[in-house]
PDB file of N, H, CA, C and O in Angstrom:
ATOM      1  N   UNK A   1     -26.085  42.230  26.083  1.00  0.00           N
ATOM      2  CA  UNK A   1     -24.741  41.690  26.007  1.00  0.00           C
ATOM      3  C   UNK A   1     -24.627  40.551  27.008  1.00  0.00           C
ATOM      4  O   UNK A   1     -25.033  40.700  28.161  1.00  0.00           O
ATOM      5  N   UNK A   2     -24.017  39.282  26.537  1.00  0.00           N
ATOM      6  H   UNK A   2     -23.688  39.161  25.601  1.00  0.00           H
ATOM      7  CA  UNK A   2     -23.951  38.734  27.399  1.00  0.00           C
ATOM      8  C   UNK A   2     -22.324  37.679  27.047  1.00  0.00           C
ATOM      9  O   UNK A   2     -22.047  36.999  26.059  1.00  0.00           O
ATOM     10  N   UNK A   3     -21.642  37.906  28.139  1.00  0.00           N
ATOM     11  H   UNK A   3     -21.867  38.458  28.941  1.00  0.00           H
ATOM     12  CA  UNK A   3     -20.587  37.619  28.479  1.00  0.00           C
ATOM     13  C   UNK A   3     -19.947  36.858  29.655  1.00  0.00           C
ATOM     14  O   UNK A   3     -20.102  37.506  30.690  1.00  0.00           O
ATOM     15  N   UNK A   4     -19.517  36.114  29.780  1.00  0.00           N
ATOM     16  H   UNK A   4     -19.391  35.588  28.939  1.00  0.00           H
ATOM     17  CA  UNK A   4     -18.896  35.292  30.830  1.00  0.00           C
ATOM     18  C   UNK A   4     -17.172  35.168  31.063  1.00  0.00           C
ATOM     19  O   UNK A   4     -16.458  34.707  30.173  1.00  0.00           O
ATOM     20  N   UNK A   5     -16.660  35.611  32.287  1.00  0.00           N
ATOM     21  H   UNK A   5     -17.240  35.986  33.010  1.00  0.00           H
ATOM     22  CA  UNK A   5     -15.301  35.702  32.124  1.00  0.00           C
ATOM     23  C   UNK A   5     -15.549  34.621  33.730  1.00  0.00           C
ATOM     24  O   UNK A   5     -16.348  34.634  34.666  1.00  0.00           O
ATOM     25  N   UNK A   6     -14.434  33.838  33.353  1.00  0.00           N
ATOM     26  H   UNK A   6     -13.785  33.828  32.593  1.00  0.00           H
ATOM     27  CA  UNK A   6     -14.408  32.680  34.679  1.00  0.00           C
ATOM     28  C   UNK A   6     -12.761  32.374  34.573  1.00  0.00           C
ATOM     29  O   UNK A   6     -12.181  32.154  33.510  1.00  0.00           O
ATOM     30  N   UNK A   7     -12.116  32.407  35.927  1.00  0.00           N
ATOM     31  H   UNK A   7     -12.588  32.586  36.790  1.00  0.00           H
ATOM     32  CA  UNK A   7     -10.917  32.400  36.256  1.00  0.00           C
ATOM     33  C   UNK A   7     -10.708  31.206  37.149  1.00  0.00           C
ATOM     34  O   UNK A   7     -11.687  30.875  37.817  1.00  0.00           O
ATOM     35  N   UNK A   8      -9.597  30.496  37.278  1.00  0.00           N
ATOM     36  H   UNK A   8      -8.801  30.765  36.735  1.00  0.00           H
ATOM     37  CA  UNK A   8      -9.665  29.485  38.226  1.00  0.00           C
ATOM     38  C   UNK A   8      -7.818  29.103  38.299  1.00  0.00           C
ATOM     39  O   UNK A   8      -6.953  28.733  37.505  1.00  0.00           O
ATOM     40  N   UNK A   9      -7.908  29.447  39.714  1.00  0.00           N
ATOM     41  H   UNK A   9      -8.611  29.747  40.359  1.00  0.00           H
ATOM     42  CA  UNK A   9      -5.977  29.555  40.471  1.00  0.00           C
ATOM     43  C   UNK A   9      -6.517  28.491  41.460  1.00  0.00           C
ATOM     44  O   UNK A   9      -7.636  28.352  41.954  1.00  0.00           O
ATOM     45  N   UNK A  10      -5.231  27.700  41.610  1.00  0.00           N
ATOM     46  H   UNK A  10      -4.322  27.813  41.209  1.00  0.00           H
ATOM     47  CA  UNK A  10      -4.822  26.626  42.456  1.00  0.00           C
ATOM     48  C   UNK A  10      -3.406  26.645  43.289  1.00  0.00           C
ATOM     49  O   UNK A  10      -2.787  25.645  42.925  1.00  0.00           O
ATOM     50  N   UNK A  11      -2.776  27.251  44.091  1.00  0.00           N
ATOM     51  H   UNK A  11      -3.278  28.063  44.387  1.00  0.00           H
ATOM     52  CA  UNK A  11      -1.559  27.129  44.494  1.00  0.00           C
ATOM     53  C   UNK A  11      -1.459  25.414  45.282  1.00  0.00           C
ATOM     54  O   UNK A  11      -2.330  24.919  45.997  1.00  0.00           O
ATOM     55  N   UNK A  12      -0.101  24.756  44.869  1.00  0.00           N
ATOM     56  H   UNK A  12       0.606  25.159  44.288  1.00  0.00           H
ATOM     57  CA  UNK A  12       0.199  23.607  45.584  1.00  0.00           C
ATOM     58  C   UNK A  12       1.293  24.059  46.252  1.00  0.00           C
ATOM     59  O   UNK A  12       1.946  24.837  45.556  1.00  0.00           O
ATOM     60  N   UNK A  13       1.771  23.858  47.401  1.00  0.00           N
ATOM     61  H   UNK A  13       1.240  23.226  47.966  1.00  0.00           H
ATOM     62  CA  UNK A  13       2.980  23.802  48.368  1.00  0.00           C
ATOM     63  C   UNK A  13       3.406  22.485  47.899  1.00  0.00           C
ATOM     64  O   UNK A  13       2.609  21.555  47.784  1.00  0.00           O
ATOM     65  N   UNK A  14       4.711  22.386  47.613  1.00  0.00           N
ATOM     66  H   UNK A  14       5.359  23.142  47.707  1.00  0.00           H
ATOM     67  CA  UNK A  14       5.778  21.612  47.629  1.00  0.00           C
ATOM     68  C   UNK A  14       6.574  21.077  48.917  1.00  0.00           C
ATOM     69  O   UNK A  14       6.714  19.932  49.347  1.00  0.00           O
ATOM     70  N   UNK A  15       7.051  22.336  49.384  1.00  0.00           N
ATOM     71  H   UNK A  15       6.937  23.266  49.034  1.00  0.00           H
ATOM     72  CA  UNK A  15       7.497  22.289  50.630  1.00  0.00           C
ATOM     73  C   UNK A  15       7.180  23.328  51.227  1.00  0.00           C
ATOM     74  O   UNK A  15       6.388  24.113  50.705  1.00  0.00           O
ATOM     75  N   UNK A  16       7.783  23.584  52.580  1.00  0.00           N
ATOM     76  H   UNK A  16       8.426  22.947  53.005  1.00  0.00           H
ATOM     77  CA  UNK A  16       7.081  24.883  53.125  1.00  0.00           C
ATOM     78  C   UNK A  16       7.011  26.239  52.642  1.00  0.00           C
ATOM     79  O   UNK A  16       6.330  27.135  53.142  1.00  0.00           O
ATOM     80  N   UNK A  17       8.054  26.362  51.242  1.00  0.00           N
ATOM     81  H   UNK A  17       8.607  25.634  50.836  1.00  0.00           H
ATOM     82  CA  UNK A  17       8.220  27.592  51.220  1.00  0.00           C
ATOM     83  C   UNK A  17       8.391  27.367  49.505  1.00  0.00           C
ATOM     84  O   UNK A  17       8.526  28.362  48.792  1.00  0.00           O
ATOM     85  N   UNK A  18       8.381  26.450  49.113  1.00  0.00           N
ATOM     86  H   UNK A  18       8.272  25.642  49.692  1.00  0.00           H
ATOM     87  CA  UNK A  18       8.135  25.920  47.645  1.00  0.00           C
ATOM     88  C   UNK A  18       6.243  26.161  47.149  1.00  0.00           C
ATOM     89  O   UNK A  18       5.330  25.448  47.565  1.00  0.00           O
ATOM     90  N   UNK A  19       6.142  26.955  46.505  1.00  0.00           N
ATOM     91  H   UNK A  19       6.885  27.534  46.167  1.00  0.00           H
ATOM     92  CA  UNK A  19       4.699  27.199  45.979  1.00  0.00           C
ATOM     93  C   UNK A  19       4.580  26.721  44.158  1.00  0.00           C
ATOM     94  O   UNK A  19       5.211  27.285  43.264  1.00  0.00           O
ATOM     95  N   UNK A  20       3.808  25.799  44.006  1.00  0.00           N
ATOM     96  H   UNK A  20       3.295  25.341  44.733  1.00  0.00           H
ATOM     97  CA  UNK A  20       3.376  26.050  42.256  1.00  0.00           C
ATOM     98  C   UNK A  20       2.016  26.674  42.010  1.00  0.00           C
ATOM     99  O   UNK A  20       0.992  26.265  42.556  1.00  0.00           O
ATOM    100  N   UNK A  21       2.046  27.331  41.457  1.00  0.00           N
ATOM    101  H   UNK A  21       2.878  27.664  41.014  1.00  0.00           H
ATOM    102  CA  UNK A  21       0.845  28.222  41.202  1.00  0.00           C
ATOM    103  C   UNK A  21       0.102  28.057  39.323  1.00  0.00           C
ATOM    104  O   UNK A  21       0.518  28.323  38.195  1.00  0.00           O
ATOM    105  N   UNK A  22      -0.896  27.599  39.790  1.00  0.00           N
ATOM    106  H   UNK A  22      -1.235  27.383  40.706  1.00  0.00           H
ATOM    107  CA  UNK A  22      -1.580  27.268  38.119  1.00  0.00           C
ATOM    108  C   UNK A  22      -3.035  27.918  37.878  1.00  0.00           C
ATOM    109  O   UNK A  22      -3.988  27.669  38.617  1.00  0.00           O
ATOM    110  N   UNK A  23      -3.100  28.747  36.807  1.00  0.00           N
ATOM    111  H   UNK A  23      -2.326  28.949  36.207  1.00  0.00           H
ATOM    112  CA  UNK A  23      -4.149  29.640  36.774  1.00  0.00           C
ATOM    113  C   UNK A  23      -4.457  29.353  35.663  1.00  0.00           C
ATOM    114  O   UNK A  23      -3.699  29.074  34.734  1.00  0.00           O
ATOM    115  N   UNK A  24      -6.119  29.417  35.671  1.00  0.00           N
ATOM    116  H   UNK A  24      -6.734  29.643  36.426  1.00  0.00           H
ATOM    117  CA  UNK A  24      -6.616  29.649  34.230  1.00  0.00           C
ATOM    118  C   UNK A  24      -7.539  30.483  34.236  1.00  0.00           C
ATOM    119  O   UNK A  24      -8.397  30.505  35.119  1.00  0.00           O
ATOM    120  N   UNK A  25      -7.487  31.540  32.950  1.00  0.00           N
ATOM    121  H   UNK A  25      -6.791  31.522  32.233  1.00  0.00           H
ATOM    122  CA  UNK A  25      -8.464  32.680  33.098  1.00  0.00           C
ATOM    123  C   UNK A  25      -9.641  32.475  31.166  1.00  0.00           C
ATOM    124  O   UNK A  25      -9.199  32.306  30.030  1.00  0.00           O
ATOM    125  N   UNK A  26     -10.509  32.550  31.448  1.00  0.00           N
ATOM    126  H   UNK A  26     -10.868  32.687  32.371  1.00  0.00           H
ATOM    127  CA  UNK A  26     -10.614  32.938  29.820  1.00  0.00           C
ATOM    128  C   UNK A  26     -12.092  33.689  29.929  1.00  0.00           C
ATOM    129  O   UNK A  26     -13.045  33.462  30.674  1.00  0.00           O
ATOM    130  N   UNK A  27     -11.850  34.907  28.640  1.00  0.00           N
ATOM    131  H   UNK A  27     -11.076  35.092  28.035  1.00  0.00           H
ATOM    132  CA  UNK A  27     -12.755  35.696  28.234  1.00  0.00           C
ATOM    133  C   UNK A  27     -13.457  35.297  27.594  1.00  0.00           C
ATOM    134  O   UNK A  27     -13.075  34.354  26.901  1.00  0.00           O
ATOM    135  N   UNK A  28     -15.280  35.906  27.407  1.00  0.00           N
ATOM    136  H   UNK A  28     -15.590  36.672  27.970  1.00  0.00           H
ATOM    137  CA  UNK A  28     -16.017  35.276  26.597  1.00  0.00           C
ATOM    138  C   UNK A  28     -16.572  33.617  26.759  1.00  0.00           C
ATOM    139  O   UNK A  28     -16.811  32.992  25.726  1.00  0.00           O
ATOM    140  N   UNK A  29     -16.710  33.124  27.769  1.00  0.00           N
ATOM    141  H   UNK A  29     -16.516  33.632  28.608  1.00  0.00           H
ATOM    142  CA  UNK A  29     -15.859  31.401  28.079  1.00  0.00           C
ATOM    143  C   UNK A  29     -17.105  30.915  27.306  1.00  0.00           C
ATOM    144  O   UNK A  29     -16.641  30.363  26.308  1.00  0.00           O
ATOM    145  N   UNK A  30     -18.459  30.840  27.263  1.00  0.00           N
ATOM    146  H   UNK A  30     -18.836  31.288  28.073  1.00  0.00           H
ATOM    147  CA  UNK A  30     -19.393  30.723  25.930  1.00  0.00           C
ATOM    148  C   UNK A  30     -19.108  30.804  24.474  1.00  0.00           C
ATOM    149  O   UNK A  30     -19.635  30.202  23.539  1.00  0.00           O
ATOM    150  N   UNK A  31     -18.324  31.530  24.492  1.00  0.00           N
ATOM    151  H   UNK A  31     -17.897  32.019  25.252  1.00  0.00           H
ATOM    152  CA  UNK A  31     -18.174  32.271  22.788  1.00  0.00           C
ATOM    153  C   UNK A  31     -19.563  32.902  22.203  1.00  0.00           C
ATOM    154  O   UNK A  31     -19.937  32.614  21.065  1.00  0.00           O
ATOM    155  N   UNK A  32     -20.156  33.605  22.882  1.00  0.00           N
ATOM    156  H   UNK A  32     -19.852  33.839  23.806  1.00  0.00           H
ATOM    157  CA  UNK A  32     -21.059  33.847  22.656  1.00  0.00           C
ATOM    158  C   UNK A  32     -20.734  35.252  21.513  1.00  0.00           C
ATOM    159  O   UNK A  32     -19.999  36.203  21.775  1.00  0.00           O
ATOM    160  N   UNK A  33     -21.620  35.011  20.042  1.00  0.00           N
ATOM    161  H   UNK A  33     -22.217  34.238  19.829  1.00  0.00           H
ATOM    162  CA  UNK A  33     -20.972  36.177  19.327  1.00  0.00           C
ATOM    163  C   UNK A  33     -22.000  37.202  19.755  1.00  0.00           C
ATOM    164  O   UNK A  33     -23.136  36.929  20.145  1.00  0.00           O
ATOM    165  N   UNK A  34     -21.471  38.431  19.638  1.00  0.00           N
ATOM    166  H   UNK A  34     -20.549  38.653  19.321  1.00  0.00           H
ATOM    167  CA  UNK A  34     -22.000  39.965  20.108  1.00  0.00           C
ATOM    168  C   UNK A  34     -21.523  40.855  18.526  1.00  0.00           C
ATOM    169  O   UNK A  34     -20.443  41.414  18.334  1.00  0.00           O
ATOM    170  N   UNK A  35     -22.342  40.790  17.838  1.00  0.00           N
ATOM    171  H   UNK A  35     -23.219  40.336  17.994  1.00  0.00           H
ATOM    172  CA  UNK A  35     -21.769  42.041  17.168  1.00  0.00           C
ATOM    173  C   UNK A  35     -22.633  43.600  17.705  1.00  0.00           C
ATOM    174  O   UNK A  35     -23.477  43.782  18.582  1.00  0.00           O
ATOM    175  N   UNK A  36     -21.889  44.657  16.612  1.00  0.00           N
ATOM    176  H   UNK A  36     -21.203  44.509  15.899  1.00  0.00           H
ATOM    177  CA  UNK A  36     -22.105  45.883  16.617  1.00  0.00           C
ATOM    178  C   UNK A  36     -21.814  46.684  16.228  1.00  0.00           C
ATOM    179  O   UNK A  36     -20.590  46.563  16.170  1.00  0.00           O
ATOM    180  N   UNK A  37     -22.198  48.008  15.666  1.00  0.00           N
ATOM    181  H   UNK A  37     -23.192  48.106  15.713  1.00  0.00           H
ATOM    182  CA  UNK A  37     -22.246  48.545  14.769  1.00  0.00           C
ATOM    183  C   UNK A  37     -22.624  48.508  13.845  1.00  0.00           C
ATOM    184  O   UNK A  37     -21.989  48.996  12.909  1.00  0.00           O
ATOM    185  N   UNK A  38     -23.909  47.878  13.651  1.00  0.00           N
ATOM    186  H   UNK A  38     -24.424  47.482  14.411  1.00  0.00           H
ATOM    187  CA  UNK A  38     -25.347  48.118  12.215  1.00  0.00           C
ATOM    188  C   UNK A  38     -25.064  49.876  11.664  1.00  0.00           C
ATOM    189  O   UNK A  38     -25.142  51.009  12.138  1.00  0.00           O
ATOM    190  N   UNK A  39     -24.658  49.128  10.224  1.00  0.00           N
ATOM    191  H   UNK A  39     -24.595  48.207   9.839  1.00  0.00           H
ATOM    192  CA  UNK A  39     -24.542  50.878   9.784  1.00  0.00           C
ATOM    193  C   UNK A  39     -26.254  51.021   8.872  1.00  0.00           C
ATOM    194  O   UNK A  39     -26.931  50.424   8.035  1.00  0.00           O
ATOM    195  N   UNK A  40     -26.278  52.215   9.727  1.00  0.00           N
ATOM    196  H   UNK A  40     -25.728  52.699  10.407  1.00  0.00           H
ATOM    197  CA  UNK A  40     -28.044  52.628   9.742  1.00  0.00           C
ATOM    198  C   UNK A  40     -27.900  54.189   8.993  1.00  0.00           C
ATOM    199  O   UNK A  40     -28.844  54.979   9.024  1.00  0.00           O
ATOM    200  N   UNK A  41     -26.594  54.515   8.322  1.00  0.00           N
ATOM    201  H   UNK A  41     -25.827  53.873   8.297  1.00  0.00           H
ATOM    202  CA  UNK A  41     -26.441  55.742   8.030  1.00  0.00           C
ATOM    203  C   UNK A  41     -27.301  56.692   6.704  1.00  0.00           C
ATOM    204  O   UNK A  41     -27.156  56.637   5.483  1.00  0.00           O
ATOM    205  N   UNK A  42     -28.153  57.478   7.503  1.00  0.00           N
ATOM    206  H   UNK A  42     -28.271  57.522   8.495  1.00  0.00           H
ATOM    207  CA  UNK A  42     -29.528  58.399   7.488  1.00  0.00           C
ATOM    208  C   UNK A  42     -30.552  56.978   6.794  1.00  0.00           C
ATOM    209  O   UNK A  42     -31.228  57.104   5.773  1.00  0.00           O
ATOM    210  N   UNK A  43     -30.503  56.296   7.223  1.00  0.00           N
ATOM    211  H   UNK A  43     -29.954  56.194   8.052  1.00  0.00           H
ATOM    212  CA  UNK A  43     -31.849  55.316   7.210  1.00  0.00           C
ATOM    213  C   UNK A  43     -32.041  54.980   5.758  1.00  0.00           C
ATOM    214  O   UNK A  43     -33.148  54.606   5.370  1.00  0.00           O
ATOM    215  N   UNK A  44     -31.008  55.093   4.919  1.00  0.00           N
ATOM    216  H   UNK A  44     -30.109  55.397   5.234  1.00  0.00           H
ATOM    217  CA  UNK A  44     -31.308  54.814   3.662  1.00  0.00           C
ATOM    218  C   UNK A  44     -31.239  53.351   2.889  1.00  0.00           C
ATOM    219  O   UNK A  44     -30.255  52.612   2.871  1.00  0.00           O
ATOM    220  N   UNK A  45     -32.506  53.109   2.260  1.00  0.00           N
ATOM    221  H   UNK A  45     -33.306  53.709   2.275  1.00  0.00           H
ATOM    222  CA  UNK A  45     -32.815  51.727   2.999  1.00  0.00           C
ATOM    223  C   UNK A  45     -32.537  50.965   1.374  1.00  0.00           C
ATOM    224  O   UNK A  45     -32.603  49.764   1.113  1.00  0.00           O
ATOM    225  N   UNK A  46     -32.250  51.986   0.537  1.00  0.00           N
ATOM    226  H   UNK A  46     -32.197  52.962   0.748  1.00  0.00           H
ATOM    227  CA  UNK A  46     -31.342  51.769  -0.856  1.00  0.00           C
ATOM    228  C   UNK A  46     -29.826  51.423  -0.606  1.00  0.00           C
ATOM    229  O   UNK A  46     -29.293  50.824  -1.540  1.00  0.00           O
ATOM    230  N   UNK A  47     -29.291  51.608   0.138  1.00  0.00           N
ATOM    231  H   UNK A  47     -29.724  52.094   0.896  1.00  0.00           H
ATOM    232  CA  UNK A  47     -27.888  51.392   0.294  1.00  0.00           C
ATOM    233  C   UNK A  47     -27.499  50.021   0.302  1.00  0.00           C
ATOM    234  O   UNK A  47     -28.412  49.369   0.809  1.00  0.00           O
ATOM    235  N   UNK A  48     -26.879  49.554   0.082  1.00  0.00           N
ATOM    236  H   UNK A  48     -26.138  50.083  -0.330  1.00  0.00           H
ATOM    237  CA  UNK A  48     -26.275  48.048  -0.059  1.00  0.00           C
ATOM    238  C   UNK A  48     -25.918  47.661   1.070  1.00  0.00           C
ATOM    239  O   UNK A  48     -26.298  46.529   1.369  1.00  0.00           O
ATOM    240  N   UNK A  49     -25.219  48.298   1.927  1.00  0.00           N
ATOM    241  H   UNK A  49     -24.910  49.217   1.683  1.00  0.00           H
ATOM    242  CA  UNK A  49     -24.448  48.156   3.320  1.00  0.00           C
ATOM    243  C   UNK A  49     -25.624  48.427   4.409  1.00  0.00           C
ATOM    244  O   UNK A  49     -25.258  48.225   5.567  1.00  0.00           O
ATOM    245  N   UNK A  50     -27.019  48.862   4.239  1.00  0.00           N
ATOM    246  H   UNK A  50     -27.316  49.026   3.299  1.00  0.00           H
ATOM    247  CA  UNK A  50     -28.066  49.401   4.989  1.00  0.00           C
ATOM    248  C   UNK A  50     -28.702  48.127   5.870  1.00  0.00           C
ATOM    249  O   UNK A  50     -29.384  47.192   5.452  1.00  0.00           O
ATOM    250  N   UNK A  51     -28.179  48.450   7.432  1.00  0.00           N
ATOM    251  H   UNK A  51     -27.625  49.210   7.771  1.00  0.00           H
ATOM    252  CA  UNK A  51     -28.470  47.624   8.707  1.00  0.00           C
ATOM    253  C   UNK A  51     -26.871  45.975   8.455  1.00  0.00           C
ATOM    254  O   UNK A  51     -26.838  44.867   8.991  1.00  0.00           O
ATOM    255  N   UNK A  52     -26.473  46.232   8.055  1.00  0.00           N
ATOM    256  H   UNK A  52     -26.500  47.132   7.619  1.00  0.00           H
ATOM    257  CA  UNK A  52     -25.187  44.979   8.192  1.00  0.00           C
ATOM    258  C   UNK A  52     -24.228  45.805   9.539  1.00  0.00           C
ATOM    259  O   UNK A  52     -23.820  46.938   9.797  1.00  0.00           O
ATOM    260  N   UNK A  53     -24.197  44.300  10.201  1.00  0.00           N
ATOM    261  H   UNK A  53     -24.529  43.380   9.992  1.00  0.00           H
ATOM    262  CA  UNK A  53     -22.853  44.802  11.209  1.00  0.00           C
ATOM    263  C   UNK A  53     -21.577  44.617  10.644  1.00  0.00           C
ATOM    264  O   UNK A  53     -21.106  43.693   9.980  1.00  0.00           O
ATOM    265  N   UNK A  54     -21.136  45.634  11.024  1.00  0.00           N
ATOM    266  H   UNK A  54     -21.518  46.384  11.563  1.00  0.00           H
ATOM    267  CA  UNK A  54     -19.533  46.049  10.536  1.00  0.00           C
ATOM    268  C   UNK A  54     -18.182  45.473  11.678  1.00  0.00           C
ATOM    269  O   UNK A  54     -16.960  45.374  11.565  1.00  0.00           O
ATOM    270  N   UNK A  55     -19.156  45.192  12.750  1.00  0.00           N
ATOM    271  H   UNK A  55     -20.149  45.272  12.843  1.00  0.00           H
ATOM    272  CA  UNK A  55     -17.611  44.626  13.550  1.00  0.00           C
ATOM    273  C   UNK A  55     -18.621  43.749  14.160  1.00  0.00           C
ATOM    274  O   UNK A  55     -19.832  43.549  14.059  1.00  0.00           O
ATOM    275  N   UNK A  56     -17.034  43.054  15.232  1.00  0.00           N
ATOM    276  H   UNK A  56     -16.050  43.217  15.314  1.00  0.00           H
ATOM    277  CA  UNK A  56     -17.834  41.813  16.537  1.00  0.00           C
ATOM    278  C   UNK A  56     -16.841  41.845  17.422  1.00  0.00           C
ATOM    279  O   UNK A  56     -15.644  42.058  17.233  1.00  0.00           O
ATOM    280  N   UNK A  57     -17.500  41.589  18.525  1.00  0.00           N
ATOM    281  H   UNK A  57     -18.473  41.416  18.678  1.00  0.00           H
ATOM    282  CA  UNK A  57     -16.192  41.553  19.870  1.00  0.00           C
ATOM    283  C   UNK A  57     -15.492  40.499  19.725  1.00  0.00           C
ATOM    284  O   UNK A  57     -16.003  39.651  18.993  1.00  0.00           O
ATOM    285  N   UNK A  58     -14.118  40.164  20.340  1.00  0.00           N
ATOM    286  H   UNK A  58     -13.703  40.853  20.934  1.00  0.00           H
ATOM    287  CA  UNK A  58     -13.397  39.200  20.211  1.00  0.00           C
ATOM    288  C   UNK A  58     -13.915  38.160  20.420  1.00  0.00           C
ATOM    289  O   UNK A  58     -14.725  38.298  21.336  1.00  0.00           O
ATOM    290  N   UNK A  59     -13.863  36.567  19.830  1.00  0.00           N
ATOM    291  H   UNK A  59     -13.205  36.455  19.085  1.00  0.00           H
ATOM    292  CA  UNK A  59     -14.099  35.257  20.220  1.00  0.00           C
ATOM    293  C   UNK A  59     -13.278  34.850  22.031  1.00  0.00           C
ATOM    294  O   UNK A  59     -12.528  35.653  22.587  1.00  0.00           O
ATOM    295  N   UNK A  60     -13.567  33.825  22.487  1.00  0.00           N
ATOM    296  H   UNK A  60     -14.176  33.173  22.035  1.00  0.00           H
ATOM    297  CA  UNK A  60     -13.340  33.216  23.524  1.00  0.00           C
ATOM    298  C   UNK A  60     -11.598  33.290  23.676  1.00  0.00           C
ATOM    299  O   UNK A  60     -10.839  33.247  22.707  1.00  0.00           O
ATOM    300  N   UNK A  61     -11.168  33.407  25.093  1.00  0.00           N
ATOM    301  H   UNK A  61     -11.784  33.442  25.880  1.00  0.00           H
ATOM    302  CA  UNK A  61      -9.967  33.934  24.799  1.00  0.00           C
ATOM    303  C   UNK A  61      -9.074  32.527  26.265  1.00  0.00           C
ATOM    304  O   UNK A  61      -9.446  32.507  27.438  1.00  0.00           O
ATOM    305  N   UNK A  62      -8.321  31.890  25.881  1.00  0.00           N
ATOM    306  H   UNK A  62      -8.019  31.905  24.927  1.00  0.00           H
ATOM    307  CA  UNK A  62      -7.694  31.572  27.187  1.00  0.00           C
ATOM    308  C   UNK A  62      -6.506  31.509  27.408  1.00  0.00           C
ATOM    309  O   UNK A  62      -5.783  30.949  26.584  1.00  0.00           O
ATOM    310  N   UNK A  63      -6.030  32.005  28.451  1.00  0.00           N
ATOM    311  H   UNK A  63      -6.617  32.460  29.120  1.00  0.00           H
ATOM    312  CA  UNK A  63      -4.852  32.120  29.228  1.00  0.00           C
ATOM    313  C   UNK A  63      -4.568  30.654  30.262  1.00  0.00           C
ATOM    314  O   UNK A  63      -5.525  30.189  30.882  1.00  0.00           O
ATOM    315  N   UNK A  64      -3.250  30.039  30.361  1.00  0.00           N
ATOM    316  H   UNK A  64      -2.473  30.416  29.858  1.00  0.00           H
ATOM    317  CA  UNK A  64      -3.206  29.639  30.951  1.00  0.00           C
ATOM    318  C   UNK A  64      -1.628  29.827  31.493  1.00  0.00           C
ATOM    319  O   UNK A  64      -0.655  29.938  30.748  1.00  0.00           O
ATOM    320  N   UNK A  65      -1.607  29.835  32.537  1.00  0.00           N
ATOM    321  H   UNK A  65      -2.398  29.745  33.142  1.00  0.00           H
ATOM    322  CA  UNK A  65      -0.528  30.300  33.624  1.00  0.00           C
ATOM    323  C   UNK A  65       0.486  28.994  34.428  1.00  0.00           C
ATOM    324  O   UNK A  65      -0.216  27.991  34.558  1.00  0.00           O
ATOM    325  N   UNK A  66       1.826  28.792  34.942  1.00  0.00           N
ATOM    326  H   UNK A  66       2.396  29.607  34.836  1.00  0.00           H
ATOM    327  CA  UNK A  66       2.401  28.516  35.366  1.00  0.00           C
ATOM    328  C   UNK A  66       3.417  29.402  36.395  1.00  0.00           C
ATOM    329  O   UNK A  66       4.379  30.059  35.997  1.00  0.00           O
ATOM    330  N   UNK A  67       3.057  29.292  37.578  1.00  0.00           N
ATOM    331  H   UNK A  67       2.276  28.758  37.901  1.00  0.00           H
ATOM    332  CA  UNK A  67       4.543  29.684  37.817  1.00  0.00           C
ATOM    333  C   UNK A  67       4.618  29.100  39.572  1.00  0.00           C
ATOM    334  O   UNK A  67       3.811  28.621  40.369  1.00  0.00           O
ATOM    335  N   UNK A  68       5.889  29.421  39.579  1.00  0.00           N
ATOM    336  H   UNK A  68       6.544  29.811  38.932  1.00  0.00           H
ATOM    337  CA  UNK A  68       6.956  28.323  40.447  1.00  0.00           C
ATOM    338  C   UNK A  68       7.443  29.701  41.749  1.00  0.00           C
ATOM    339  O   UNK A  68       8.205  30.554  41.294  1.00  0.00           O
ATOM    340  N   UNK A  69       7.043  29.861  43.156  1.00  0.00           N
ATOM    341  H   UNK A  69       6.424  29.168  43.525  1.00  0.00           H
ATOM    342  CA  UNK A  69       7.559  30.406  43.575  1.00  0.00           C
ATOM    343  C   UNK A  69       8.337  30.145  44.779  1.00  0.00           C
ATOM    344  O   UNK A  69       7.803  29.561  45.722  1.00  0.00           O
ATOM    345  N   UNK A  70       9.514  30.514  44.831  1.00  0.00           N
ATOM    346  H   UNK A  70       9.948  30.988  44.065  1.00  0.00           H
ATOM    347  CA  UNK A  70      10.625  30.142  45.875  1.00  0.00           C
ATOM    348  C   UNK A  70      11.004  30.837  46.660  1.00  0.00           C
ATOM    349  O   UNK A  70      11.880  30.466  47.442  1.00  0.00           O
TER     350      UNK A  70
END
């Protein structure tokens, strides 16, 4: 599995007691696809569905943040 989560916050002072705060977070930050769940069910190698993955972890995800504190 390979995955990368990278976050990055910056607070600016305004004034002494004025803060802006800007964050960015995102999951996956590659997009690297991961599936899983190969259905291998009793090894039957006649089955139509035999070794296909049935799911995948979420794609690349980002958040980005604002906020203002006083």
């Amino acid at each position: 599995m390979n995955n990368w989560d990278v976050a990055l916050l910056k607070d600016t002072h305004l004034t002494e007691s004025n803060v802006l705060e800007f964050w960015l977070q995102s999951v996956n930050t590659f997009n690297y696809t991961q599936f899983f769940g190969a259905n291998s069910v009793d090894d039957n190698i006649n089955d139509p569905t035999f070794s296909q993955f049935i799911s995948a972890m979420p794609p690349r995800l980002v958040q980005v943040s604002l906020k203002f504190h006083f």
